[in-house]
C-alpha positions as CSV (number, residue, x, y, z in Angstrom):
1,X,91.6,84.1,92.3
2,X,92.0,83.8,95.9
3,X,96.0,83.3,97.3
4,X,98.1,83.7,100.6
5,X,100.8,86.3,101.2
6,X,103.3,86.9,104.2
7,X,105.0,90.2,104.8
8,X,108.5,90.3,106.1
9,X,109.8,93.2,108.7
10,X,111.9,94.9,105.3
11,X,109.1,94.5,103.1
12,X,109.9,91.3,101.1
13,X,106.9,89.5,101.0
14,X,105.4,86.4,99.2
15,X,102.6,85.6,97.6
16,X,101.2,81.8,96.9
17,X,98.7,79.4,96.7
18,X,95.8,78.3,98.8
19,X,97.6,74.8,99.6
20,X,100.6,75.7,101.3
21,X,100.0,76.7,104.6
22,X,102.0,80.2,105.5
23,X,103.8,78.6,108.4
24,X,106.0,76.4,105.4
25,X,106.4,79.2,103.7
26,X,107.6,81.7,106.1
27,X,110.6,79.2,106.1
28,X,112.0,79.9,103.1
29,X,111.7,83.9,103.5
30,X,114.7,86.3,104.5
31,X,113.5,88.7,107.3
32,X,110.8,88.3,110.3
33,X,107.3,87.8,108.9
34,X,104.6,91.1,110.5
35,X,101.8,90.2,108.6
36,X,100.3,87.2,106.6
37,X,96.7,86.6,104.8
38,X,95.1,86.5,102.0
39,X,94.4,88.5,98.9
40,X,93.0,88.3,95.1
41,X,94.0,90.0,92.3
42,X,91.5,93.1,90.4
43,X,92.8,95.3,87.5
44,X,92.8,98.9,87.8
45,X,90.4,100.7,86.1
46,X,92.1,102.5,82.6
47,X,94.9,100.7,83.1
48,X,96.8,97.4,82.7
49,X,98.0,97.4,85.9
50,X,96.2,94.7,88.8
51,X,95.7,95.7,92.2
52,X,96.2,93.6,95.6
53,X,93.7,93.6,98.2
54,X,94.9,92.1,101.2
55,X,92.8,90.6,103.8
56,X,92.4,88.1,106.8
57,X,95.0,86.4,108.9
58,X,97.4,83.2,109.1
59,X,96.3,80.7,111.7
60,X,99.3,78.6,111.4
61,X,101.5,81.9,112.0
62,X,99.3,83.7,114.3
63,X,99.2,87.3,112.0
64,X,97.0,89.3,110.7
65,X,96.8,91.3,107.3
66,X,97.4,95.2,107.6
67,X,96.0,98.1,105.4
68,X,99.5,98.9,104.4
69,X,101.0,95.6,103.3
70,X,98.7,96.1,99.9
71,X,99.8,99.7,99.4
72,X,103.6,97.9,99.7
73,X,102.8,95.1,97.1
74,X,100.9,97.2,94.4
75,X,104.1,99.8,94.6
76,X,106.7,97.3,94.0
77,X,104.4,95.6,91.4
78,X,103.8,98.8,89.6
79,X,107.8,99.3,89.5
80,X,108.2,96.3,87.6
81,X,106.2,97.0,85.0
């Protein structure tokens, strides 16, 4: 399942669907956005934990995904487990 994401500058960040455009969201967020894209879910092998891929930029916000902003979702998603 494809979504859209938006990194802020103290690593809050927000992940949602394909119809809002990141520009609306970004509104809503506490903190500067430094990256925005896409990503899709994919569970880890041996475990019952999913990992993030992040890819691609916003056009409405002008950013693009970076390498680390999935290593910054999948730790805080592993933490709540």
């Amino acid at each position: 399942m494809e979504l859209k994401y938006i990194m802020c500058d103290n690593n809050s960040f927000a992940i949602f669907s394909l119809t809002e455009t990141h520009s609306d969201m970004c509104r809503g967020m506490y903190g500067k956005p430094v990256s925005a894209g896409f990503c899709n879910f994919a569970r880890k092998a041996d475990t019952e934990y999913a990992n993030v891929h992040c890819y691609g930029e916003s056009v409405t916000l002008r950013l693009k995904s970076r390498e680390e902003d999935e290593q910054i979702i999948n730790k805080k998603l592993e933490n709540n487990y």
